[in-house]
LUMZAFI-707369 format. One record per atom (N, C-alpha, C): x, y, z. Coordinates in steps of 0.2 Angstrom, whole numbers, plus 5000, padded with zeros to 4 digits. Last residue first. Layout:
N
XYZ ...
//
This chain:
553
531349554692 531249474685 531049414689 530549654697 531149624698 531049574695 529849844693 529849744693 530449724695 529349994692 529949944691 529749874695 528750124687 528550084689 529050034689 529450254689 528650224691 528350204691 530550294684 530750254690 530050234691 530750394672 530350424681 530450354686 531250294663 531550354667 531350384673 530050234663 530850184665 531150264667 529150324659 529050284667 529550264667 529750364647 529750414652 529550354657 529750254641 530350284642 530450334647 528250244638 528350214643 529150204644 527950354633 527650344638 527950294641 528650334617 528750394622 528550374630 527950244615 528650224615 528750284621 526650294610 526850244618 527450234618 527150374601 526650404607 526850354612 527150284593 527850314594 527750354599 525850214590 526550174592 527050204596 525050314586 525050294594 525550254595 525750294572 525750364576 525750344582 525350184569 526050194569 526050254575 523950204567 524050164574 524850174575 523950324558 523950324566 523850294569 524450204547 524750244548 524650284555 523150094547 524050084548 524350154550 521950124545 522050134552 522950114552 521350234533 521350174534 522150184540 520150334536 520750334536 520850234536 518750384541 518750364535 519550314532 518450334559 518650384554 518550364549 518250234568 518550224564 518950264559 518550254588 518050264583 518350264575 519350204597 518550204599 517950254596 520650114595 520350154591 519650184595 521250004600 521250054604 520950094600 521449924586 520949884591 520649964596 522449984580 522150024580 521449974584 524049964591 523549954589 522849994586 524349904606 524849934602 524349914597 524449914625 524049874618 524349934613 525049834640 525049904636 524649854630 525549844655 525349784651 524949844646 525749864669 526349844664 526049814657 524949854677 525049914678 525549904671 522949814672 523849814675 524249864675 521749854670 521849824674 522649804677 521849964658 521850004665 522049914671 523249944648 522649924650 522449914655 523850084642 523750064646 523050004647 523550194633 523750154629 523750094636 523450324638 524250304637 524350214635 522150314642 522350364634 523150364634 521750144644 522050214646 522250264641 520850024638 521550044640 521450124640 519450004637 519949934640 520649954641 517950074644 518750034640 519149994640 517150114654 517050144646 517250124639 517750074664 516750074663 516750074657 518950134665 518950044665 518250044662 519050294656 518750244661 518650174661 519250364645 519550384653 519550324658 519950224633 519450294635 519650314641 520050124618 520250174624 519750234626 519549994614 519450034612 519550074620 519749854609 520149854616 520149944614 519149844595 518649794599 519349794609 519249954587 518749974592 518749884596 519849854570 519449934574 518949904581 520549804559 519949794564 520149834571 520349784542 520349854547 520049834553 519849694535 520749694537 520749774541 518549684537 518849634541 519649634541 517749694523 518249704525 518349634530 516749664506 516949634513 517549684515 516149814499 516349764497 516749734504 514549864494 514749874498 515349804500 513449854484 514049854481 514649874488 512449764492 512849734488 513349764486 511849894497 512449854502 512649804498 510749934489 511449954490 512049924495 509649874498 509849844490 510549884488 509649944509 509949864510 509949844503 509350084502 510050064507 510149994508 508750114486 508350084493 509350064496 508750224474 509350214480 508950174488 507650234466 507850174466 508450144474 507950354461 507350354463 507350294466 509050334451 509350374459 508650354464 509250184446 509050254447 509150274454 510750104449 510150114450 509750174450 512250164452 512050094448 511150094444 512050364445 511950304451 511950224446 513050474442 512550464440 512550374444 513550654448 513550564447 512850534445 514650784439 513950754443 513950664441 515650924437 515450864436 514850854440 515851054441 516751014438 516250954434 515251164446 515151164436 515751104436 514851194457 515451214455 515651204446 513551154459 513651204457 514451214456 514050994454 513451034449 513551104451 514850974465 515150954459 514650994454 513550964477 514250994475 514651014471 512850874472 512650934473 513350984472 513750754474 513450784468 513250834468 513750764488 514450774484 514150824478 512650744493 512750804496 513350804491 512350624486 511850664485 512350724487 513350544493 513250554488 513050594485 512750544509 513350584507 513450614499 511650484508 511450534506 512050584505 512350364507 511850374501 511850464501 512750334521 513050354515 512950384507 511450354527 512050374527 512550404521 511150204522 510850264519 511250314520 512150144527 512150144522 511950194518 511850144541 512350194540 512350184533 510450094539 510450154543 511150164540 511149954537 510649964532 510750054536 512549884543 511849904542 511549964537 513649734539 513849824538 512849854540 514449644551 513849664547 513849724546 514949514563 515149584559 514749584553 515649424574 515149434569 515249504568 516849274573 516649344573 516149374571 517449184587 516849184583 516849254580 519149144589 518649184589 518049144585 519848984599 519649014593 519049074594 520648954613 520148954611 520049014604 522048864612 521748904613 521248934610 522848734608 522448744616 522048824616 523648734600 523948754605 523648764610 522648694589 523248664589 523548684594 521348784597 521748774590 522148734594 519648754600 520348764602 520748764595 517948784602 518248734600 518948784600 516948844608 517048794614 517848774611 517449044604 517148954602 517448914607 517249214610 517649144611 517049084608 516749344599 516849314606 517049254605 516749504592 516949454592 516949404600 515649614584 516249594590 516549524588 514249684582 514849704579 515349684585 513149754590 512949694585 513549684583 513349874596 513249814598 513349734597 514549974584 514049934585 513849884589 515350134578 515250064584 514350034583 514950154559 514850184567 515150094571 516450164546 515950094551 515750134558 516950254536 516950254543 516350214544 517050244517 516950274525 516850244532 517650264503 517850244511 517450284515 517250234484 517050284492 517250234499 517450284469 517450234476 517250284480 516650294455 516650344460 516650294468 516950254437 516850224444 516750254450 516850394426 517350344431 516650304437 517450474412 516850434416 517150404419 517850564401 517850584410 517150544413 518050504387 517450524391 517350564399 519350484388 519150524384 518550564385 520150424405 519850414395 519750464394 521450354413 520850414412 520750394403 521850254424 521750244417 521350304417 522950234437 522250284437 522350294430 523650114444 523450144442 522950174442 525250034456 524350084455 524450084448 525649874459 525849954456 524949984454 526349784472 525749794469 525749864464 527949814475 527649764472 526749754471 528749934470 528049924472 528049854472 530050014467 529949944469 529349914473 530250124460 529950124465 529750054469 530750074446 530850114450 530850124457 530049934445 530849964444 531349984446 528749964447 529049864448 530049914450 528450064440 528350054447 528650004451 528650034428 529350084431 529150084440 527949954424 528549924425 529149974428 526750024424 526649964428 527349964430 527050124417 527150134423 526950104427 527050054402 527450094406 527750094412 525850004403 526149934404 526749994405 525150124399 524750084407 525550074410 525950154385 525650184393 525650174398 525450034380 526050064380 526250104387 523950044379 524150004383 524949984384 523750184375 523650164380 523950104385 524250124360 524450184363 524250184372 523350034358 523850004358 524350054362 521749984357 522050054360 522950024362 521449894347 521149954345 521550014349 522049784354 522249784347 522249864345 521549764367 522249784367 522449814358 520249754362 520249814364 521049834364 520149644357 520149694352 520349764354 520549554369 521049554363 520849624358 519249594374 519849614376 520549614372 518449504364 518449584367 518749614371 519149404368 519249404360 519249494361 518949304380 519649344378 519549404372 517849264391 517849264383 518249314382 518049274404 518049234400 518249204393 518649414411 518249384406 518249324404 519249404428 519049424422 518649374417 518249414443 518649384440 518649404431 517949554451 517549504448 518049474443 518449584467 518349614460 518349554458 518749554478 518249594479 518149624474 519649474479 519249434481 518549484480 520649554477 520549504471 519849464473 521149614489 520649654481 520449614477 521349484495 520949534496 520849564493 522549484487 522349424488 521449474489 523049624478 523349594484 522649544481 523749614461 523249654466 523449594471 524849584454 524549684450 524049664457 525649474457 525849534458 525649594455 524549394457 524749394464 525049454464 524249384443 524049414447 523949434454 525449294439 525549354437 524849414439 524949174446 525549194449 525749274446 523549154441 523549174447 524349194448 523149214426 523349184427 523649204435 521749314426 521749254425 522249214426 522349434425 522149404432 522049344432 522849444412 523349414418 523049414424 521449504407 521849434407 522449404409 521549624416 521049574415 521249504412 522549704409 522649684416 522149624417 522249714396 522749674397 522849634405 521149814399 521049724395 521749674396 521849894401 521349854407 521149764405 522549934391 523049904399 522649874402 521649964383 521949924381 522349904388 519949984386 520550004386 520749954386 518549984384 518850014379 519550024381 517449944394 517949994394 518450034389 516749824390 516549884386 517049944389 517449724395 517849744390 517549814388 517749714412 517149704408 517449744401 518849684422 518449624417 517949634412 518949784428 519449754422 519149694418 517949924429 517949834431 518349794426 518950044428 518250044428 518549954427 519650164441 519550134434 518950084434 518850304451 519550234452 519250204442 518950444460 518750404454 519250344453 518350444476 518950464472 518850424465 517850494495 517850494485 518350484482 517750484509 518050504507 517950484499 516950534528 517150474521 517350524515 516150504543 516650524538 516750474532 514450514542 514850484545 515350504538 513250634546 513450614540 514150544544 512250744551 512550654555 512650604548 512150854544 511750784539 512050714544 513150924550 512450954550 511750884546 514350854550 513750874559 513150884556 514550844539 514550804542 514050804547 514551024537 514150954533 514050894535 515851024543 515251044547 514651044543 516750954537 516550934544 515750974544 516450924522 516550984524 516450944532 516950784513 516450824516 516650864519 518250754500 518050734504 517250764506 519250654487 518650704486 518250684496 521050644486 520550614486 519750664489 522550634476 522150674478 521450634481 523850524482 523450524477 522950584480 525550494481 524950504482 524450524477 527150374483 526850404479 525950434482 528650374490 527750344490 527650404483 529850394489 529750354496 529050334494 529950504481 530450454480 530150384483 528350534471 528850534477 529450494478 526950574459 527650524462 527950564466 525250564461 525950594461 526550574465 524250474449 524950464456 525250534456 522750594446 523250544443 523950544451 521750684450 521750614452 522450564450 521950784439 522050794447 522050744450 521250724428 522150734427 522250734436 520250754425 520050644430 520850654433 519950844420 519850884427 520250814429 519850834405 520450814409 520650844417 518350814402 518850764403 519450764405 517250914409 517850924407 518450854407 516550844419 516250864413 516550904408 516650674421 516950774425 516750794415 515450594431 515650634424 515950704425 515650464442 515750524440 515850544435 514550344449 514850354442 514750414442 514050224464 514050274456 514450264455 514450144471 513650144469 513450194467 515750054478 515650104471 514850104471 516850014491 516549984485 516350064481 516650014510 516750024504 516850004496 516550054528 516250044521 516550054514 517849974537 517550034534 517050014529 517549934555 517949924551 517949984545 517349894572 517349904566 517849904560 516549814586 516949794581 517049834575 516049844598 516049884594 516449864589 517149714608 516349744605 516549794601 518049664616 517849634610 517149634608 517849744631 518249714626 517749654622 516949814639 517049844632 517349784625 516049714649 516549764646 516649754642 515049604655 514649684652 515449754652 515749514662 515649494656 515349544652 517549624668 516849554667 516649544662 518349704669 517549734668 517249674667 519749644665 519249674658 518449714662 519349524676 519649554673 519249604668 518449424682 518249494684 518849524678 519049284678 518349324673 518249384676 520249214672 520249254679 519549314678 520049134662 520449104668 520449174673 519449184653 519349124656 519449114660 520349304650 519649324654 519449254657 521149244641 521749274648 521049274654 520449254630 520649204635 520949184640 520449384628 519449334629 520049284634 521549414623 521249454631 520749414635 521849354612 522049354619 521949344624 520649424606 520549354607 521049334613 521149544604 520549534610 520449464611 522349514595 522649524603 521849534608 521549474586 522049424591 521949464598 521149594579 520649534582 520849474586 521949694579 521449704582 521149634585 523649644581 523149654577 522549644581 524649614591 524349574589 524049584582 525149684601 525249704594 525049654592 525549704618 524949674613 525049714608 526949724628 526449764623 526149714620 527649744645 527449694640 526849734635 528949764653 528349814651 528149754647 530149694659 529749744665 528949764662 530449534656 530349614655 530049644662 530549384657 531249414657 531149504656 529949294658 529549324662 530049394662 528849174650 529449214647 529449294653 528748984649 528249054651 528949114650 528248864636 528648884643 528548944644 528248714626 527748774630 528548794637 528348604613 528548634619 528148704619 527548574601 527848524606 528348544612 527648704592 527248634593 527748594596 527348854607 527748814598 527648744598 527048984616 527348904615 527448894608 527349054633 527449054625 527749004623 526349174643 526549094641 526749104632 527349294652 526949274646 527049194644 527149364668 527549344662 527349314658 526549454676 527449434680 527649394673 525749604677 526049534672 526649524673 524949684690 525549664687 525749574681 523649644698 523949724693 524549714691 523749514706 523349534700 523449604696 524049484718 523649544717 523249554711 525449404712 524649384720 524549454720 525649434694 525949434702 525249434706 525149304680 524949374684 525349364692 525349264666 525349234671 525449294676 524449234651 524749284654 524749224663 524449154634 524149164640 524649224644 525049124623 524649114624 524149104630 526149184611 525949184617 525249144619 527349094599 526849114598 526349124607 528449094591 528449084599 527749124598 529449084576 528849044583 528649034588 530749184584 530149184577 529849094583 531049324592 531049254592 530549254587 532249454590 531649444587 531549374589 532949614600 532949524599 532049504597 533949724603 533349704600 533449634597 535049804603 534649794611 534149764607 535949804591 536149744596 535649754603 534949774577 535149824582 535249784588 534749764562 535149764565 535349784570 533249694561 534049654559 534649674562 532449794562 532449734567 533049674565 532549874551 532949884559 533049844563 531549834543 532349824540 532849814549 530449884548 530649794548 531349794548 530550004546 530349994553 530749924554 530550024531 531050044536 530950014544 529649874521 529649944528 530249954532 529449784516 530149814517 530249864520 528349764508 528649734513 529349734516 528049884502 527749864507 528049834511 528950024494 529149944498 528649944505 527850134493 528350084489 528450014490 526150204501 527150154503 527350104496 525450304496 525550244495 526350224495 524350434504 525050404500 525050344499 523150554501 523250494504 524050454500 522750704504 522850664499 522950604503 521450854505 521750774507 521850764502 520550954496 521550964498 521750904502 519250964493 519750954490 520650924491 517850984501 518650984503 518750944498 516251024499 516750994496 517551004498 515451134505 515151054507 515851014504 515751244500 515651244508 515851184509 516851264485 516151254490 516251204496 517951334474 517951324482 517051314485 518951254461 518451294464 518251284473 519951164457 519351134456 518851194459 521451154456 520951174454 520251154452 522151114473 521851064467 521151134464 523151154482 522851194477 522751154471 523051104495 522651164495 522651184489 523450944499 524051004494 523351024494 524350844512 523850904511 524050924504 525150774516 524650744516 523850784514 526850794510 526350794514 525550774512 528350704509 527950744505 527350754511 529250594511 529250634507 529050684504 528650454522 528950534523 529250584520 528350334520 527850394517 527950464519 528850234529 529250254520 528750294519 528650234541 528250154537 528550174530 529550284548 529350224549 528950174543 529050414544 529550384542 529750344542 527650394549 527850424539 528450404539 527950444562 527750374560 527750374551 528550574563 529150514562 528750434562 527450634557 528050634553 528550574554 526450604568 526450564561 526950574559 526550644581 526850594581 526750584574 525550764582 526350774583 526750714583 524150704581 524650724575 525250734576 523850704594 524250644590 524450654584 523450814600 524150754603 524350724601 522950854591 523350904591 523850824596 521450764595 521950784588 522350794587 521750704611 521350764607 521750744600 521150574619 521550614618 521050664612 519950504621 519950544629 520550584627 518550544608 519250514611 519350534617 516850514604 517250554608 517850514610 515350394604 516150464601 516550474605 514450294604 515250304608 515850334606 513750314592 513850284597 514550294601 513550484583 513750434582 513950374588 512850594586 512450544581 512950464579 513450674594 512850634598 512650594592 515350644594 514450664589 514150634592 516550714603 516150694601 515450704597 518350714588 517550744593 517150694596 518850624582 519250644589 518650684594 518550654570 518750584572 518650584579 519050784565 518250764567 518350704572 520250774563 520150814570 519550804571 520650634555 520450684553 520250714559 522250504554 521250524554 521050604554 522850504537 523050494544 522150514546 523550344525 522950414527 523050434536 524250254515 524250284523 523950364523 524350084507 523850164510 524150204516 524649954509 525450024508 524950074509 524449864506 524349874501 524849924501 524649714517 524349774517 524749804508 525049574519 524549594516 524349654514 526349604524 526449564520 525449554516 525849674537 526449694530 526249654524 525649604546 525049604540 525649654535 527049524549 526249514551 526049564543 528349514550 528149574548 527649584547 528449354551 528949414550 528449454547 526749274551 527449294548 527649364549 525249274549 525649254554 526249224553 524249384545 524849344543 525049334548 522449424541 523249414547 523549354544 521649424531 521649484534 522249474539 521649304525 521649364520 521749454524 521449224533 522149204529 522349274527 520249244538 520749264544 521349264537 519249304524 519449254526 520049284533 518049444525 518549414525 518749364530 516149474528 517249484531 517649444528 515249474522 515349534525 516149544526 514949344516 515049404512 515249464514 515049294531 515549284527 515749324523 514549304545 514249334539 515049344535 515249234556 514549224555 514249234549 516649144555 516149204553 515549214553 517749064567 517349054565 516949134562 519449074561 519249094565 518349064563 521349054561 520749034559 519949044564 522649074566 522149124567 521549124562 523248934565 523048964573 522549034573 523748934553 523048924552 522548934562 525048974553 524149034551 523749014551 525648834555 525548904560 524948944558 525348784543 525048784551 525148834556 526048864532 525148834533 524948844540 527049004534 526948934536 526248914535 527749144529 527149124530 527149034532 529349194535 529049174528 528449124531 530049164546 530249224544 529849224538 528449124555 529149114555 529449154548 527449184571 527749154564 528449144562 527349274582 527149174580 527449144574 528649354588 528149334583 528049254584 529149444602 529049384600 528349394595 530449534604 529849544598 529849464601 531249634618 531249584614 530549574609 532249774620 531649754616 531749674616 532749924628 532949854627 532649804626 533150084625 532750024629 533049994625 533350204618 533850184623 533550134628 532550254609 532550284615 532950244623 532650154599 532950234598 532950284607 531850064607 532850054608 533250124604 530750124603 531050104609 531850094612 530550114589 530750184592 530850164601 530649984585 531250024585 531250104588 529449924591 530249914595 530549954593 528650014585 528750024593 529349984595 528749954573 528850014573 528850034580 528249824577 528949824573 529249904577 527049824577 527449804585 528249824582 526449884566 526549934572 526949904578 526949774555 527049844555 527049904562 527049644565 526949684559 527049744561 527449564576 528049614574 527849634566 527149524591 526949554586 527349574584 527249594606 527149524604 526749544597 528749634616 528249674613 528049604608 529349684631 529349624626 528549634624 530749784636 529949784636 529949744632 531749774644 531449824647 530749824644 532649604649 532449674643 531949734647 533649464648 533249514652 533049574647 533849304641 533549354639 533149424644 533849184643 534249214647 534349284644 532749114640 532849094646 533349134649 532449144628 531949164634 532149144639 533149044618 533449134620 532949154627 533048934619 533248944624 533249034626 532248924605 531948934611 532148974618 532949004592 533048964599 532648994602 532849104581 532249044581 532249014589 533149274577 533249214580 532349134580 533849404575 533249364573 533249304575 534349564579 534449494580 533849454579 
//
């Protein structure tokens, strides 16, 4: 049930009200009421994007070329960042979960092995459960430093995620649309949330009708949340020297080479392999224990196509896709808003795009093929490609893992939004040290590719030239992965939630989230924040079960 009525919160009892219904609060109600609970979903938004409303998660940036606009990384609508995200789903890798003395605050309080037993049934939550995440038999040869065998998927129906569809029909599940939270109201002791303020323009009223309450906000609200729940009763959280709304991360990434396989149709192992549900793609990683030995941080490679804008590429579906970015309604549907803002608008000057459509006609046959079986068949609304040429030359992307950082959070403005509640500051900045970092990952790849004879890179800038702060240009903004700023651990000292997801200072008040992350990986963080989702559904089914904690409304 979906509802807009205010009144529903007046007579509304439930077992857990979860706030937030992108992809991971979604995915937690439905495994909740699979587990025979009783859900309500309060969204701020309304069933399709609103100005005003989204504009409540306007935020101020300190380093703007570094983050993204709030528009471009939170939606405040039915099915929150759904509606932004692209469909990636990577899961994180058993390094992730170690700790490195080289990385700032490693180490998870859960293990690897606890959490991957929940990605199958999060894959099938989000539509990526067709296939696996691994395939061991990419012809390419076997060296120490280069793993070959990750893949990564890509969800069909973004916005239509199996997760979302459910919240339509299940009689223990109730969605309010505008009701946006805006504070907490605590029982005389303080370890307990007796009930949540929730307003809308021109009425305000408090919602007390659960036992368990979930934060799914998305990393950088729900600590804005917490920042302003701390105004009003400041020992919470560890005071003003706790974790919350620091270490703020995110990933590196962009392109500061160029792969030559040195056999042209090696770029073939790169191409979609299609699935009903997704489609994946193979991608080029480090050996863990090259990581350890170079305090390398995790990351991953993969050849991508070459700058639609620039015609000297010689293809025909690029030059084509290049001039429809030009027009913004038939560009909304080949790249999200965000990719658009991190790629160079197209050419200007049409003519050398027009030759190249003319001169590669068979290509742009091709492209414009599995553009539209994508749209068709697979109901992508963004449709991938991987254009291979003749040459075996490519652009060389790279993801990796943002370390925690001091420097790296978010904190409160004097000034309020439309509903009184205090706006984030965010500062965020990628440094020059993990850059290098990266640099020298490079370096350990190539190496790589050269003794096994597949290929070698060749750099923006002489390789003699690789200075790290002049390389962060092609490091492209984030801020839609926001990481580590309610990052979990054993200890209040240490976090801000329990490795059941728990926010040590209450006994009913849960976070739902890759915020919980208390380190980035290379992975982009939707598919095991799902995972923790189904993790906590579990946990707190069993407390309703075990009687361990119960409330009276």
């Amino acid at each position: 049930m979906i509802a807009q009525d205010f009144e529903l919160l007046e007579s509304t009892r439930c077992d857990v009200c979860i706030i937030g219904s992108g992809p991971v609060g979604s995915a937690l109600a439905v495994e909740l009421i699979r587990r025979g609970l009783s859900v309500i979903v309060l969204e701020s938004g309304l069933a399709k994007p609103n100005t005003k409303i989204q504009s409540l998660s306007d935020a101020f940036i300190t380093s703007p070329h570094a983050h993204h606009r709030m528009d471009l990384a939170v939606s405040r609508a039915l099915g929150g960042t759904s509606r932004l995200w692209g469909g990636r789903c990577v899961f994180l890798n058993e390094i992730d979960f170690l700790q490195r003395e080289y990385v700032p605050d490693s180490g998870w309080p859960v293990s690897f092995n606890d959490v991957i037993r929940y990605l199958p049934r999060a894959a099938e939550l989000l539509g990526c459960n067709d296939g696996c995440f691994e395939d061991p038999n990419a012809d390419l040869g076997s060296d120490p430093d280069i793993d070959a065998a990750h893949l990564e998927r890509w969800v069909n129906e973004v916005h239509t995620l199996p997760c979302l569809r459910e919240l339509e029909t299940s009689d223990r599940l109730k969605v309010l649309l505008n009701a946006t939270a805006t504070g907490l109201e605590l029982e005389p002791g303080g370890q307990v949330v007796k009930s949540v303020r929730v307003a809308r323009e021109g009425r305000n009223t408090i919602f007390g009708g659960a036992t368990f309450y979930v934060l799914a906000q998305g990393g950088i609200e729900t600590a804005r949340f917490l920042l302003n729940v701390q105004t009003e009763h400041p020992l919470l959280f560890g005071g003003t020297n706790s974790k919350l709304g620091r270490n703020y991360m995110g990933h590196f990434g962009g392109s500061i080479a160029r792969i030559h396989f040195f056999n042209p149709g090696t770029a073939r192992l790169f191409h979609n392999l299609h699935g009903v549900k997704s489609f994946a793609r193979r991608r080029l990683s480090l050996s863990t224990e090259r990581q350890k030995t170079h305090h390398l941080p995790n990351i991953c490679f993969w050849p991508g196509n070459a700058i639609y804008s620039d015609p000297q590429h010689g293809s025909g579906i690029l030059s084509a896709i290049s001039l429809a970015l030009g027009h913004p309604r038939i560009a909304r549907r080949l790249l999200s808003e965000a990719v658009r803002q991190n790629n160079p608008a197209g050419s200007a000057d049409i003519w050398p795009h027009l030759t190249n459509i003319a001169r590669d006609p068979h290509g742009l046959i091709i492209g414009g093929a599995e553009i539209l079986r994508q749209w068709l068949w697979y109901a992508r609304d963004i449709p991938r490609l991987f254009v291979t040429n003749q040459a075996g030359r490519y652009p060389l992307r790279f993801h990796a893992e943002q370390f925690p950082s001091a420097n790296n959070g978010i904190r409160l403005s004097n000034e309020q939004d439309w509903l009184g509640v205090h706006r984030a500051i965010i500062d965020f900045e990628f440094s020059v040290g993990q850059m290098a970092n990266i640099i020298e990952a490079h370096r350990i790849l190539d190496r790589g590719l050269r003794r096994l004879n597949i290929g070698e890179l060749t750099y923006n800038t002489q390789e003699r030239q690789l200075d790290a702060a002049e390389q962060l240009q092609y490091v492209v903004a984030d801020g839609l992965h926001q990481i580590g700023l309610t990052r979990m651990a054993k200890t209040a000292s240490a976090g801000v939630v329990d490795p059941n997801c728990r926010i040590f200072d209450f006994h009913n008040l849960f976070i739902a989230g890759s915020s919980i992350f208390p380190s980035a990986g290379e992975a982009s963080p939707t598919l095991p924040a799902v995972a923790f989702a189904v993790r906590l559904s579990e946990h707190i089914a069993e407390l309703k079960r075990a009687k361990k904690y119960t409330r009276k409304y």
